[in-house]
Every structure is written in C-alpha cells, then in structure tokens.
C-alpha positions in Angstrom: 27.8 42.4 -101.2 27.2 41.9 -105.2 27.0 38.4 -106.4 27.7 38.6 -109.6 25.8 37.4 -112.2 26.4 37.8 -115.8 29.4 35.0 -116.1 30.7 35.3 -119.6 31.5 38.4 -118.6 35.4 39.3 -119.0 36.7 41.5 -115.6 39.8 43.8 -115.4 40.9 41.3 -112.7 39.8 38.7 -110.5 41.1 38.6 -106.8 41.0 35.2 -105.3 40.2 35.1 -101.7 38.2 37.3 -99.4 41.0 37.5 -96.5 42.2 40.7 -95.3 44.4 41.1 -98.4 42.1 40.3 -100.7 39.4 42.8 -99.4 42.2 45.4 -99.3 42.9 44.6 -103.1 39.3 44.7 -103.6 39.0 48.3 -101.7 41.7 49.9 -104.3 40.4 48.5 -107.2 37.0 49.5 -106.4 38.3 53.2 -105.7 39.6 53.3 -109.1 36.6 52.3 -110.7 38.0 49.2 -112.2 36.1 46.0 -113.1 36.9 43.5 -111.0 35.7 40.4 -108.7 36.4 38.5 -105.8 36.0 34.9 -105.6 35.8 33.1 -101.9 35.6 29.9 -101.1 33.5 29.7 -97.8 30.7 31.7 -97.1 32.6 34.5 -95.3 34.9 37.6 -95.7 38.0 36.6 -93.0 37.1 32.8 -92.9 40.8 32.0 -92.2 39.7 34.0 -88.5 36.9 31.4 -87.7 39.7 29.2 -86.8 43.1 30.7 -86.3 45.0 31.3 -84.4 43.8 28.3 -82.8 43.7 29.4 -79.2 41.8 32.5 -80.2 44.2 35.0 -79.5 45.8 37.5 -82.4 49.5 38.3 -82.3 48.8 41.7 -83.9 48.3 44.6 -81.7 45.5 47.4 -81.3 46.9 50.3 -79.3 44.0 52.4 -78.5 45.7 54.8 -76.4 48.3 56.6 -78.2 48.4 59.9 -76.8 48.5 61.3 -80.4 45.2 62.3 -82.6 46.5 62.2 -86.2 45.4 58.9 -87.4 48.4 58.2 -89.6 50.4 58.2 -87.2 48.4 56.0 -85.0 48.4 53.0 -87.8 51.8 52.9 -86.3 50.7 51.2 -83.7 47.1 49.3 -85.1 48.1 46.0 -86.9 44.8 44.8 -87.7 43.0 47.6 -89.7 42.9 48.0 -93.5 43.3 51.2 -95.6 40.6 53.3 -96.7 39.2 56.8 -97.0 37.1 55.8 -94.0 39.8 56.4 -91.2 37.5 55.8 -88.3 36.5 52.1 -89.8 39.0 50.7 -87.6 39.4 47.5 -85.6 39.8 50.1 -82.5 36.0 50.9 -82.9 35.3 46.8 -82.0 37.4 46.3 -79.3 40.5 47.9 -77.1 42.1 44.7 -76.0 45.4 44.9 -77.2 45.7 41.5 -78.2 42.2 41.7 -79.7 40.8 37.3 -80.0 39.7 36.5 -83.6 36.2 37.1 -83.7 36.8 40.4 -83.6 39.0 40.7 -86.3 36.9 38.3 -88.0 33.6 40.9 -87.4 35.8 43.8 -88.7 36.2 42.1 -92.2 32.9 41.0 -93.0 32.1 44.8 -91.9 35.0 46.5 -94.0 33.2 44.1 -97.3 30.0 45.2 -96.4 30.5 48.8 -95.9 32.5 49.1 -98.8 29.8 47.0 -100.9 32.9 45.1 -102.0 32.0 42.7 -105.1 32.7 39.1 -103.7 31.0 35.8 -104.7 30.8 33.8 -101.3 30.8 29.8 -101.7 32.8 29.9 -105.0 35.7 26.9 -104.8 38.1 27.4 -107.6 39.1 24.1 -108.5 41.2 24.8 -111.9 42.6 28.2 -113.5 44.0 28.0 -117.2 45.2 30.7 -119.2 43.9 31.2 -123.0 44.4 34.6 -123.6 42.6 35.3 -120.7 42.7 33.0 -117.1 39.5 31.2 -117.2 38.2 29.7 -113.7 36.2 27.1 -112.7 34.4 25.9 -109.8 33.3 22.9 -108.1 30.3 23.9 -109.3 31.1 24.0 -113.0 30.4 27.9 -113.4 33.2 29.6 -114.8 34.8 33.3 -114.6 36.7 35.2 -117.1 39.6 37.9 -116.3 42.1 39.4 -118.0 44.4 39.6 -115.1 44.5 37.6 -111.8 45.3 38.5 -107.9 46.0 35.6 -105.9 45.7 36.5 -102.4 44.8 32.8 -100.7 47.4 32.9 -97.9 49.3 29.7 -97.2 46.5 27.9 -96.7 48.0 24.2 -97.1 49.9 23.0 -94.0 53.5 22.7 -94.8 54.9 19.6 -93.6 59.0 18.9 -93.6 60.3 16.0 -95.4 60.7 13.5 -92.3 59.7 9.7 -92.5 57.1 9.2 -90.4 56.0 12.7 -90.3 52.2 12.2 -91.5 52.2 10.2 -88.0 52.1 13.2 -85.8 49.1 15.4 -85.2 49.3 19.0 -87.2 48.7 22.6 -85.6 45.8 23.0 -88.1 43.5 20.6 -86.6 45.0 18.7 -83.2 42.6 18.5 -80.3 42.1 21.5 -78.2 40.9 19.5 -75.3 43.7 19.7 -72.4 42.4 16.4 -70.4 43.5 14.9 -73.7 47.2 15.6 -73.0 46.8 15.2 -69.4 49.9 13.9 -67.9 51.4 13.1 -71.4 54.7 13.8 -72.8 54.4 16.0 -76.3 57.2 16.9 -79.0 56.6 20.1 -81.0 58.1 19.9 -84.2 58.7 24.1 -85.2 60.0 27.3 -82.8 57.4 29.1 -84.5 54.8 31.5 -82.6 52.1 28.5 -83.6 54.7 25.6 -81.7 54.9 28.2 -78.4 51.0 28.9 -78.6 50.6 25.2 -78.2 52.9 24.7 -75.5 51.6 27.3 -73.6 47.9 25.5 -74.2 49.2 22.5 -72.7 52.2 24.2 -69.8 49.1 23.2 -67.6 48.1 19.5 -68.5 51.5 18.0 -70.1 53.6 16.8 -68.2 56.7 17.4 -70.5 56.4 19.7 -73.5 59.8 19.7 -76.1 59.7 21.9 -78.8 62.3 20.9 -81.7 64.1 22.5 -84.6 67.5 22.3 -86.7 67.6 26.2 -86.0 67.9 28.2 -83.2 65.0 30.2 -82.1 64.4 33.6 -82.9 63.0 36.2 -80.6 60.8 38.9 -82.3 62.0 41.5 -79.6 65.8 41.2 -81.0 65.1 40.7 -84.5 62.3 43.3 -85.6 60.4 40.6 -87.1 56.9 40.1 -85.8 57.0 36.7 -87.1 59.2 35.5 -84.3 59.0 34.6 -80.7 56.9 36.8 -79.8 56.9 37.8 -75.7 53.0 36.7 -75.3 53.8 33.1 -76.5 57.3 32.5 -74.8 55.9 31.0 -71.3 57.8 27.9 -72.3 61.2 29.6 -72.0 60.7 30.5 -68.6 59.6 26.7 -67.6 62.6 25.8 -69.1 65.3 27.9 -67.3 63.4 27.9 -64.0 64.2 23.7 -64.5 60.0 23.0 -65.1 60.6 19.9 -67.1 59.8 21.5 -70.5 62.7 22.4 -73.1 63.8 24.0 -76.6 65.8 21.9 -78.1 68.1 22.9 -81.5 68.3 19.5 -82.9 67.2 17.8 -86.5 64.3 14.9 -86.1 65.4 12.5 -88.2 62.6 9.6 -88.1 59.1 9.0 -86.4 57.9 5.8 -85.1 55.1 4.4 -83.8 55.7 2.7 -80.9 52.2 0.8 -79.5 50.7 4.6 -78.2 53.8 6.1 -78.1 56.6 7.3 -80.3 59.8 6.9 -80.7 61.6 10.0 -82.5 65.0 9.7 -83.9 66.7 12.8 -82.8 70.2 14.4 -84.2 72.3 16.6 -82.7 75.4 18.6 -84.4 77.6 20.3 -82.5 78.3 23.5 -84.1 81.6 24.3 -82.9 83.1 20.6 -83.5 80.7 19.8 -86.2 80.2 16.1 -84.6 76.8 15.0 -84.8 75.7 12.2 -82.4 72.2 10.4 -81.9 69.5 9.4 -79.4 65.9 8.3 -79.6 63.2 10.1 -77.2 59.5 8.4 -76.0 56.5 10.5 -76.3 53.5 10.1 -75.9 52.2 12.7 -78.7 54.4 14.6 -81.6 52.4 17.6 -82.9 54.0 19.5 -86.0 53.7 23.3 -85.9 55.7 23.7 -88.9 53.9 26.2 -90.8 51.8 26.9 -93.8 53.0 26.9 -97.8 51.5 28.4 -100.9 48.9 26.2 -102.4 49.1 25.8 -106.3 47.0 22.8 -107.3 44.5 24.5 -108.7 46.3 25.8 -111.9 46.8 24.6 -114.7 50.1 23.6 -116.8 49.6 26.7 -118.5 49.4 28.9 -116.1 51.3 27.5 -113.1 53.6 29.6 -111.1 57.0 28.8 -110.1 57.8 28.4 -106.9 60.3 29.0 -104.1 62.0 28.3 -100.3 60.9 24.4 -101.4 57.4 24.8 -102.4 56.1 27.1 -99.5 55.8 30.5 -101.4 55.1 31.3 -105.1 58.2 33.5 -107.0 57.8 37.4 -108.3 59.1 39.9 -110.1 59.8 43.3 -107.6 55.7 44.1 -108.9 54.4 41.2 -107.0 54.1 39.5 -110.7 54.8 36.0 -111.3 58.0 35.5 -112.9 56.6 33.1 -115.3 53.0 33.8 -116.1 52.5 37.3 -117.3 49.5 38.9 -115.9 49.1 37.0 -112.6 49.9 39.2 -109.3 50.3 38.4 -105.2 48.8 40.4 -102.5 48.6 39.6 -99.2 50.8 37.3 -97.0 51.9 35.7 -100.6 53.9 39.0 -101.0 56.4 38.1 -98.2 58.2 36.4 -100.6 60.2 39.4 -101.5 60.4 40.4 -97.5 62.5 37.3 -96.2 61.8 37.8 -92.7 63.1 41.1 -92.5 60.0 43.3 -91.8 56.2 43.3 -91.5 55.1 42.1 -94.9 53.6 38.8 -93.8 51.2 41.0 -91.6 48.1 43.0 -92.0 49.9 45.6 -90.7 52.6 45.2 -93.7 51.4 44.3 -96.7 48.1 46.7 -96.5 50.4 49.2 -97.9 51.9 47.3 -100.5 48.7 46.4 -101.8 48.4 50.5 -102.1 51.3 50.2 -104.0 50.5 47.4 -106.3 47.3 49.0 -107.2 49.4 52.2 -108.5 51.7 50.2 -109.9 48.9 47.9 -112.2 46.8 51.0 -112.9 50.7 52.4 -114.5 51.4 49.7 -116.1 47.5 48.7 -117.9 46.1 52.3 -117.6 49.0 54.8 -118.3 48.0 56.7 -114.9 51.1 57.5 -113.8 52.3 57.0 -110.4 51.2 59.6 -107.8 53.8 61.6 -107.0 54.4 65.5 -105.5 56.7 68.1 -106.7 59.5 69.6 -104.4 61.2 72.3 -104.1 65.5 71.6 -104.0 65.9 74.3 -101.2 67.5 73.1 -98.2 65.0 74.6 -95.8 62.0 73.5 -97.9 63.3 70.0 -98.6 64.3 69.8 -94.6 60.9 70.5 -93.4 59.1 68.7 -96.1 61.1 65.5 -95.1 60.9 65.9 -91.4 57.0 66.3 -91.6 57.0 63.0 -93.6 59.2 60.9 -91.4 57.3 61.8 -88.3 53.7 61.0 -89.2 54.3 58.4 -92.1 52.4 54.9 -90.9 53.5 52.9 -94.1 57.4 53.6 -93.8 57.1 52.7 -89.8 55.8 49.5 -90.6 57.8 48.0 -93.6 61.0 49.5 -92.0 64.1 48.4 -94.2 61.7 47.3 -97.4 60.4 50.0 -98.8 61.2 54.1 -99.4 60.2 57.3 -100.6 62.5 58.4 -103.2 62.8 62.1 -104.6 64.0 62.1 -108.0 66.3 64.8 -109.5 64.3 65.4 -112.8 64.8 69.8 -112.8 67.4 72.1 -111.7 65.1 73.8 -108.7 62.6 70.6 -108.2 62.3 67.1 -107.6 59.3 64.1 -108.0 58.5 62.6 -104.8 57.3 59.4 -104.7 56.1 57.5 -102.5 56.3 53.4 -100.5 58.3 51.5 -103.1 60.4 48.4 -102.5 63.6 49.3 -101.7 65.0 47.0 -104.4 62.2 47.9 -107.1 63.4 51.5 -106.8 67.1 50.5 -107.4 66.0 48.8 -110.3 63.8 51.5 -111.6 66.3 54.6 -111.3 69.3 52.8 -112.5 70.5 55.1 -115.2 74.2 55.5 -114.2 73.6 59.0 -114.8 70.7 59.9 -112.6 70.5 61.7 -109.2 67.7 60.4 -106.7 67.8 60.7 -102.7 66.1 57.5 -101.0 64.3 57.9 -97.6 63.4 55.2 -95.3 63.1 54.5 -92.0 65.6 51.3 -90.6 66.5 49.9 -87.3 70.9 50.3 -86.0 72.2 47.3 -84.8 72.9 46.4 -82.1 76.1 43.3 -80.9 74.6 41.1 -78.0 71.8 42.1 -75.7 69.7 45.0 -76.9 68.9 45.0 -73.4 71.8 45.2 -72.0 73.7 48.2 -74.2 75.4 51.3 -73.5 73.1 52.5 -76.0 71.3 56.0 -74.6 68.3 57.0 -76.8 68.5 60.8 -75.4 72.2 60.9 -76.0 73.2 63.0 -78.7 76.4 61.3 -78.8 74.7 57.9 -79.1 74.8 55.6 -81.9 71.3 55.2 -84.1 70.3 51.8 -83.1 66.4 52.6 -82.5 64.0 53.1 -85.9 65.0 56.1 -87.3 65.0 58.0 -90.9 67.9 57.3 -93.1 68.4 59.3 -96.1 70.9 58.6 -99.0 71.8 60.4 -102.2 72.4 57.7 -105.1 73.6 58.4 -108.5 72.4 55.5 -110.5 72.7 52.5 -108.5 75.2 53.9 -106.3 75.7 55.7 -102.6 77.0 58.9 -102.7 76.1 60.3 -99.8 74.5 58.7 -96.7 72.8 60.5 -93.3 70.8 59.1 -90.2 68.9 61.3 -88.0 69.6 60.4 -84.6 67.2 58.3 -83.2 65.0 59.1 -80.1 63.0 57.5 -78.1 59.6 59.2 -78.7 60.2 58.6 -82.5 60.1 62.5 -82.8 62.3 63.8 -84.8 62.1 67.6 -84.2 64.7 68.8 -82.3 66.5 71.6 -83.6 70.0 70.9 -82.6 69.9 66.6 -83.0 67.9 66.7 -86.0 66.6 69.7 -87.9 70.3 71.3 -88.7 72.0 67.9 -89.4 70.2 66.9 -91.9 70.0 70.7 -93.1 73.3 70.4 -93.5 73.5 67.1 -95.1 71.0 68.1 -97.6 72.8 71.5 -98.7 75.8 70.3 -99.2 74.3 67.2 -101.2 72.2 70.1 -103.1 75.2 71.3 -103.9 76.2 68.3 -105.1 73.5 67.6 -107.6 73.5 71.1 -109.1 76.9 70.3 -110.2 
C-alpha cells in the first residue's frame, strides 16, 4: 500500500471506500496512469467481509470445475473475483468451496490491494465533503484531501429501517446476537423476505420455536426471476418447514405497529386481500422481532453543496446513465451504489456485476476528461465475417453473461463496408447515445425468454430446434435511431454453445444479410 503523504495535493479523483468496488475502481485508474486515491475508513481493504454476511457464508459462487480452460469464459461462473491483467489472481486460487465463507473473500481483497500496490489510506473517516471548485474532504482527524472528481463506492452501509412505529424496538440484522441458546424456545418475527431475513431463520430453524418472516410483498425466488438478489435456494430452508406444517411461516402482510409488551411484543399486523381488496387486522405475541430489512445509501457526510439526490425513499443515491450524480457535476458511483440504474433486473448489485461496469465507467471518465476515445474494433459488414465475429463474441464473453438484459455491444454503421464495435454499455445509455433518427446501429446482448408459470414445469425443450428461446441466449437487433427494425434470437441451448450450424450459424447468417442489405440501402 501507499499512504499518501503530501495532502494539499489536488488528485484526478478520489475513490471513497476500499470494498470490492472501490479497489476495482482503483485497479483501472491505476492502469491508466491517473492520479488518484482511495480513502477507507477501517484499517482494511474488504472490511464490510469481517462481518457479513453474518453467518459467514457468501451467496456468490466460485465454480472451480468448469470443464472449460478459457478464463473469460469461466468468469461466467466466478462471482467473487475482480478484473485485472492478472487472470490467475482469482478467488479460485484461495479456496474451491462453492459457497466460499467471508474470510476468504475478505483475504482475496486485501491481496488484490496489495499485489496491485493500490494507493489507499487505511483508518481515514470522512466526516464532511464540500465542493469549492474542487470536493475538499475531511476527516475525524482534521486532515483534509483535495480532488477534482469523486467516486463514491461506500455500499449501503447504514441499515435501512421502514417507517413503522415502534420499529427502533426490534433487534436489526446488522448487529442481533448470534448466540442460538439466546432464542432457545422463543417465538421471532422477521420483518423482510430478503436473503438476510432467510439466513436468520435458518440460524435459528434449530433453537426457535416459531420463526415468521413478514412483508407487504410476496417473496421472490432468485431461481424464477434471474436476480441473485432474491431467494436464493441455500437460504430457503424456511419454506420447506413451512409446507411440511413445522410451525414456521412466510407471511405477505403489512406490520403496522410494535409494542412492547413486558418481554414480549405485540405486533399489529394487516392483511389485504388482493382479490377483494378488504383488509382486516390481528395482533401476534413474540417473543423477539428482528428487522432484516436491508441497507440504504449513506449521505451525511456531504455537504449542502455537494449533496446528492436521492431515490427509492432514501436508500440509493440518483445518476445520470454514466453513473454521475444528477445534481453535482463531477461526482460518480461504483460499486453496489450503481444498482440504481439496474432495478432488480440483473447482477449489478454483485461483484460479479458491477466489476464490469466499473470497466466501463473508467472508459467512459477517461472520454469524457481525457479525450481517449472509447475502445472500440473495426468490422468488416460481410455476412460471413460479421457471423463469425459475433458468434465468437457471444460464446466466450463473461461481462454480457453476467449483466444479461443491462448492457450490450453495439456495432455502429459509420462506413459503407465497416462498422465500430463497441463494447458493455448500458442498454439505455446506448439508446441515448446513437439517437440520431438517421443512424444505423445493430445492438447485441444476451437476455433470458420468458417463461408463464413454473419454469420447472414447461414444455420448454432446450435441444429442440422448434423450442421457444426461454434460456440466456444472444439477441441481436438492427435499430435506426431509437427504433427496432429488425430483431433475431439465436436459439438457446443448454450448454450456452452457440455453434451449431443448422440452429445457429445460418440463422443468424441470414438475418444479418438480409439486414446488410438493409443498411446499404
């Protein structure tokens, strides 16, 4: 590490926190040679690791055995690692569990900072940040830090807490005894269906003797909607307890009030019933109430003149499609802040998501402040070259695997015989950007289909060439300006292997030369 040590000193940016994101944001700054610093509160690169997930164990997978040796391809499939020229500092190289515990993650930061000699000043609490020109920081211990621009990349780091009376009664997630004899034989409410409300409850399945866990909203299984922030299948012991009749329950109702009742509670519970629309009431005993309601976006520490605005009540900071404020020139997102433009849609709130949209960001600040344009590729507009080029993308690409549905290439039609290919943009950014009404562009991503019901129970045949697309699977579309002109998805497969001749190599052969044809006119 390099603690840095001439103050008055004006940097290119400052990156606050030494999290995952922020060491990723450090890594591509650093790589372009910009001057730069990050400031951490603790004494540690990961800190947030030392104590969640609070029962040790990470939701993010590390898939060791992949059966494939191209280590692109295999980010597919590792969640935890960051970006760098140094493909074999992985979290793989720690530890093979597939659900790796936290220490190891935490070991592979502080390793990835120290490897990378990443410039961070350890026990530096930012207390106030004003803007004059410049954002000027200070710290609890009255030093101060100059920078022309600003990456915030703290997380949510302040528990979020619904607006319920009696709510700062219950126990929180963050910091409620881990000590099962505590709960033994007890009754517990868990206020949030989050993965941090079914961690608990599976903690305490053993020792409680009835767990409820309570929201206004239906709960949301990770393995039907895409997104990893869900239900996820190694938290969900609760749902078996509860339809094998084990005294613990989900329940899709609003808490209302919290009392304290002696050493229990008594919480004012409503129901509505969705197809009448008639609430009604009752009021349930327990003997603890635990909220596992989440984390928000902590902004004390700026000043009037350079506070951001906020959104989704509080809990995440707004941006421009750059990960820019929308108020406060200058001042950027990175990490889990930048799922505010990925509303529970894809991987962004992940390691595994935004590590590549901190790739982009970099590009996009070193266009915007450096005049380096973006990187992009020319291609040639033949149908066999394009057809190869694309298919060669689709099937090793890591970034467009993982932030499925948010971001795309896109190949823009600047020449008669060529095209600029760029690549891992927001999805709406790039609508934005190529605009002009009179402009030809073909966007590729890779989405999931849909499917009605049951995913597992569907007629839906991956091998079938006849089969719908509901599997991840490349979708290309021809705009001309902000609208579709032409639209084509490779048929899925199971393998994600998209490199059969018949099913997808003369498809989309044919869909490009006739959209070729298209363009030239």
């Amino acid at each position: 590490m390099i603690l840095s040590k001439n103050r008055n000193q004006i940097y290119d940016y400052i990156v606050l926190g030494a999290g995952p994101g922020g060491l990723q944001t450090g890594y591509y700054l650093s790589s372009k040679k910009r001057k730069y610093l990050i400031l951490e509160g603790t004494d540690s690169a990961g800190a947030f690791f030392k104590k969640f997930p609070r029962h040790d164990r990470l939701l993010s997978i590390n898939k060791y055995f992949t059966g494939y040796h191209d280590k692109e391809k295999n980010l597919r499939w590792d969640w935890n690692s960051l970006l760098s020229d140094n493909t074999d500092l992985l979290l793989s190289q720690y530890t093979r569990d597939y659900f790796p515990d936290k220490s190891t993650l935490l070991m592979y930061l502080q390793t990835f900072a120290r490897k990378h000699t990443l410039n961070i000043n350890f026990n530096t609490q930012i207390t106030n940040i004003k803007k004059n020109g410049v954002f000027v920081l200070h710290d609890k211990n009255g030093r101060t830090f100059q920078s022309k621009r600003l990456i915030v990349s703290t997380g949510n780091s302040k528990p979020y807490l619904p607006d319920i009376p009696g709510i700062e009664l219950t126990q929180n997630y963050a910091t409620v005894s881990l000590n099962l004899s505590s709960f033994r034989d007890q009754s517990v409410l868990i206020i949030g269906k989050g993965n941090s409300g079914f961690e608990t409850a599976t903690h305490l399945i053993s020792t409680a003797s009835v767990i409820h866990i309570i929201s206004p909203t239906p709960l949301m299984l990770a393995w039907k909607s895409h997104f990893p922030g869900h239900l996820r299948a190694v938290n969900n012991q609760l749902l078996d307890t509860y339809q094998l009749k084990s005294q613990n329950a989900p329940i899709d109702a609003q808490v209302e009030r919290i009392e304290k009742n002696g050493n229990h509670f008594k919480v004012h519970i409503k129901y509505v019933n969705t197809a009448g629309g008639r609430a009604y009431r009752i009021i349930n005993n327990y003997d603890r109430v635990i909220t596992c309601t989440g984390f928000k976006f902590d902004d004390t520490i700026f000043d009037k003149s350079c506070l951001p605005q906020v959104t989704q009540d509080g809990r995440l900071p707004q941006m421009k499609l750059t990960w820019e404020s929308t108020n406060i020139p200058d001042l950027f997102f990175a990490g889990t802040l930048m799922r505010t433009l990925d509303p529970k849609k894809s991987s962004t709130s992940f390691i595994h998501g935004f590590r590549y949209n901190i790739r982009t960001l970099t590009r996009l600040l070193e266009e915007k402040y450096y005049f380096v344009p973006y990187p992009a590729e020319t291609v040639l507009l033949k149908a066999d070259t394009l057809t190869d080029f694309l298919l060669r993308r689709l099937n090793s690409t890591s970034a467009l695997w993982q932030l499925f549905g948010m971001i795309c290439d896109n190949l823009i039609i600047d020449a008669k015989n060529s095209g600029t290919y760029l690549q891992e943009l927001l999805i709406a950014f790039a609508l934005e950007k190529w605009s002009n009404p009179k402009m030809w562009r073909y966007q590729i991503s890779l989405e999931f289909g849909h499917i009605e019901g049951d995913p597992y129970c569907s007629d839906h045949e991956p091998f079938n060439k006849f089969s719908g697309e509901t599997l991840i699977h490349p979708v290309i579309r021809l705009f001309y300006g902000k609208k579709v002109i032409a639209e084509h998805h490779v048929k899925e497969n199971l393998y994600a292997e998209w490199k059969d001749e018949n099913l997808h190599v003369k498809p989309l052969h044919q869909f490009l030369s006739k959209t070729l044809k298209l363009v030239s006119n």
